[in-house]
C-alpha positions in Angstrom: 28.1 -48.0 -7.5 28.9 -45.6 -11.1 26.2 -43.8 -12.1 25.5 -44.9 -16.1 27.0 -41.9 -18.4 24.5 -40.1 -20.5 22.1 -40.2 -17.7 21.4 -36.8 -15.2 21.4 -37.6 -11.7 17.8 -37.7 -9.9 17.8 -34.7 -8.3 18.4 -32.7 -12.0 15.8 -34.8 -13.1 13.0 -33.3 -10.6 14.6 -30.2 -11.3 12.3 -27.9 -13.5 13.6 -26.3 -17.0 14.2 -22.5 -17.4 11.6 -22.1 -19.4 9.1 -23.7 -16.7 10.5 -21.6 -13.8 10.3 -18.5 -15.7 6.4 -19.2 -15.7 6.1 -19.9 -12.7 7.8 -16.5 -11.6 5.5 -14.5 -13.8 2.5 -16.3 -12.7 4.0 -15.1 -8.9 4.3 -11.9 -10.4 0.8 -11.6 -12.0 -0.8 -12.9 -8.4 0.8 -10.0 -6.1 0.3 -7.6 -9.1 -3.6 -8.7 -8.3 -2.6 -8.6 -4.6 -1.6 -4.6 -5.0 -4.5 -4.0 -7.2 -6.9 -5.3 -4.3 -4.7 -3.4 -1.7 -5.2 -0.2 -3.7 -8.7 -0.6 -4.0 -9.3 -1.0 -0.3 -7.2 2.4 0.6 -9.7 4.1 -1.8 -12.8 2.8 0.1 -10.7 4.3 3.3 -10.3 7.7 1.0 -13.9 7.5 1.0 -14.7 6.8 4.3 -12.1 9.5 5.3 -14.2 12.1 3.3 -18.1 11.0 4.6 -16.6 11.2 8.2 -14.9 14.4 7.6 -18.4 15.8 6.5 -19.5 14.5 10.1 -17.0 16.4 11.4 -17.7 19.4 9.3 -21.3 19.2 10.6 -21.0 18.6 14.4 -18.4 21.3 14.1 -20.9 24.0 13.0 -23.0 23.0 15.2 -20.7 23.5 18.2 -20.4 27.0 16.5 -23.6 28.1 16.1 -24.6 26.7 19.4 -21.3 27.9 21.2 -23.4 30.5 23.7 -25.6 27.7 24.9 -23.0 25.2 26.2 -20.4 25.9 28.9 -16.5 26.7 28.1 -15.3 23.7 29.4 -17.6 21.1 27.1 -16.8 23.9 24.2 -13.2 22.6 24.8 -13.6 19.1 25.2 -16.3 18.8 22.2 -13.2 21.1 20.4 -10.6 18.6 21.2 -12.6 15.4 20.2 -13.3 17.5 17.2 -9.7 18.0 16.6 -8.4 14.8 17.5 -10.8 13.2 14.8 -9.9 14.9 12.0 -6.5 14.8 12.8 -6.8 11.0 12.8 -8.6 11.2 9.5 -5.7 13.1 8.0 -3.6 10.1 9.2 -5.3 8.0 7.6 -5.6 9.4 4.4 -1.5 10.6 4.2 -1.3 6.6 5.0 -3.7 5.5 2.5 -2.0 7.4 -0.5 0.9 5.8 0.2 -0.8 2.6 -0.7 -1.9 3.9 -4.2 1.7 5.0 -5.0 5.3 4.6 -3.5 6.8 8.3 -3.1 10.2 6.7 -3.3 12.1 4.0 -5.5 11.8 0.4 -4.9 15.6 0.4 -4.5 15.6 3.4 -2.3 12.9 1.7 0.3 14.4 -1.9 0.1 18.2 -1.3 -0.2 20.0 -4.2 -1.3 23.4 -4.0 -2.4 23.4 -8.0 -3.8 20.3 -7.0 -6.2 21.0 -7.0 -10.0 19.3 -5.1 -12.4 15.9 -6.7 -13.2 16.0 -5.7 -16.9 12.4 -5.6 -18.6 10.9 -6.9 -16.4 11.6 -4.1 -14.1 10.5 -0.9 -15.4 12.8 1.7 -13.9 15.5 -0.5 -14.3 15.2 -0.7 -17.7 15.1 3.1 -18.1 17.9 3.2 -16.2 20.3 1.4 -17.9 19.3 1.4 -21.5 19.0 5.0 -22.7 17.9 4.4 -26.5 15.5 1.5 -27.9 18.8 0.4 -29.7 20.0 -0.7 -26.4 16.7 -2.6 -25.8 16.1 -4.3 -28.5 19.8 -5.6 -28.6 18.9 -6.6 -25.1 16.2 -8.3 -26.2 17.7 -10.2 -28.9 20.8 -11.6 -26.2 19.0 -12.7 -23.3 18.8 -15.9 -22.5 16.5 -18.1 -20.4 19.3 -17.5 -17.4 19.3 -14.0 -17.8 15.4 -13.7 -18.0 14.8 -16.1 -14.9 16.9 -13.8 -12.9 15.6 -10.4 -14.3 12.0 -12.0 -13.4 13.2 -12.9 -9.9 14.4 -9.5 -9.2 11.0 -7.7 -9.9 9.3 -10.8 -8.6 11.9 -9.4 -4.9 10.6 -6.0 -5.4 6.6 -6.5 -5.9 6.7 -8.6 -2.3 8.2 -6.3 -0.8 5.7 -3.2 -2.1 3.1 -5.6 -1.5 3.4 -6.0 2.2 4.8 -2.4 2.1 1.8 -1.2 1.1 -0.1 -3.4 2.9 1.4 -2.0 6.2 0.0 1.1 5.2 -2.9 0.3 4.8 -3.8 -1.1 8.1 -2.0 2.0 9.5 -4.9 3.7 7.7 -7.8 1.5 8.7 -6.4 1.7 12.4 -6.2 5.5 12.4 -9.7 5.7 10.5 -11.2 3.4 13.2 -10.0 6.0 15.7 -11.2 8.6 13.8 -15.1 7.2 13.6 -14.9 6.5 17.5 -13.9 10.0 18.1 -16.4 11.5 16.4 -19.1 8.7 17.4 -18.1 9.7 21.1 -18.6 13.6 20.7 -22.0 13.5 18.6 -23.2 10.9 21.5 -21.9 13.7 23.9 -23.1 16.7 22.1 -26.4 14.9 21.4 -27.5 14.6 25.3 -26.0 18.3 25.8 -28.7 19.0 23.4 -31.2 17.2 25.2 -30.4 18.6 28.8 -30.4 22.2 27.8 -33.6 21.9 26.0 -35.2 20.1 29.0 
């Protein structure tokens, strides 16, 4: 059976307009923007944790000092090493949680992708890239179509999922190095604590 002229087939019908899709990219767009706010947030609560345990450290470390005639070489060592192997933890965690605040390299650089257009406006280094005066940009501006904007939106909308669970790699890379950080420490103050107790017995 012909399909009546002048009528689109169903499946164009259920098909959204430009227009609507380009909404509902930005609306993607503003929800992992949100998404990398709330990730960036969390690595500076780790920043934070990072520095109070690092005062721990600071404090069970003079300590060991000040104290280092009273205890045995061999606990000196091993308090040393747990001492060590904390903070060097904590500085893992903190190299991994500033790479959550900010990406050291270029989107394209970390995701290569050699079928990605240029996500103009949308996309700020992009656009700095490839327009060099406003001129350029405004002209831009004035030709694009709802095409051309769809797919510009689609290529940043690419690029902020990928950060995003970039990022958000990192960041558990720094909650899992913190975690290890705390137990270190935890286990050397419990240690040093009831070397305490024994020599003052």
């Amino acid at each position: 059976m012909r399909r009546k002229a002048g009528r689109p087939p169903i499946e164009d019908s259920l098909r959204p307009p430009l227009k609507e899709k380009i909404e509902l990219v930005k609306w993607h767009i503003d929800r992992y923007d949100r998404l990398r706010a709330s990730t960036a947030s969390r690595a500076s609560v780790v920043l934070s944790a990072g520095t109070i345990l690092s005062a721990g450290n600071a404090v069970v470390l003079s300590q060991l000092l000040s104290s280092s005639g009273d205890i045995r070489g061999w606990l000196l060592a091993a308090f040393s090493t747990g001492i060590v192997a904390s903070a060097s933890l904590i500085v893992l965690a903190v190299i991994r949680a500033t790479g959550v605040l900010v990406s050291l390299r270029l989107a394209r650089r970390m995701f290569p992708a050699d079928d990605l257009p240029a996500g103009l406006v949308f996309n700020a280094t992009d656009t700095v890239h490839h327009l060099k005066s406003f001129t350029e940009f405004r002209a831009l501006m004035e030709s694009q179509d709802y095409a051309q904007i769809l797919e510009a939106a689609q290529v940043e909308l690419w690029i902020v999922v990928r950060q995003h669970r970039h990022r958000y790699s990192k960041l558990r890379g720094a909650v899992r190095a913190l975690r290890r950080a705390a137990l270190a420490f935890l286990m050397v103050l419990i240690a040093l604590v009831i070397v305490n107790l024994v020599l003052r017995s």
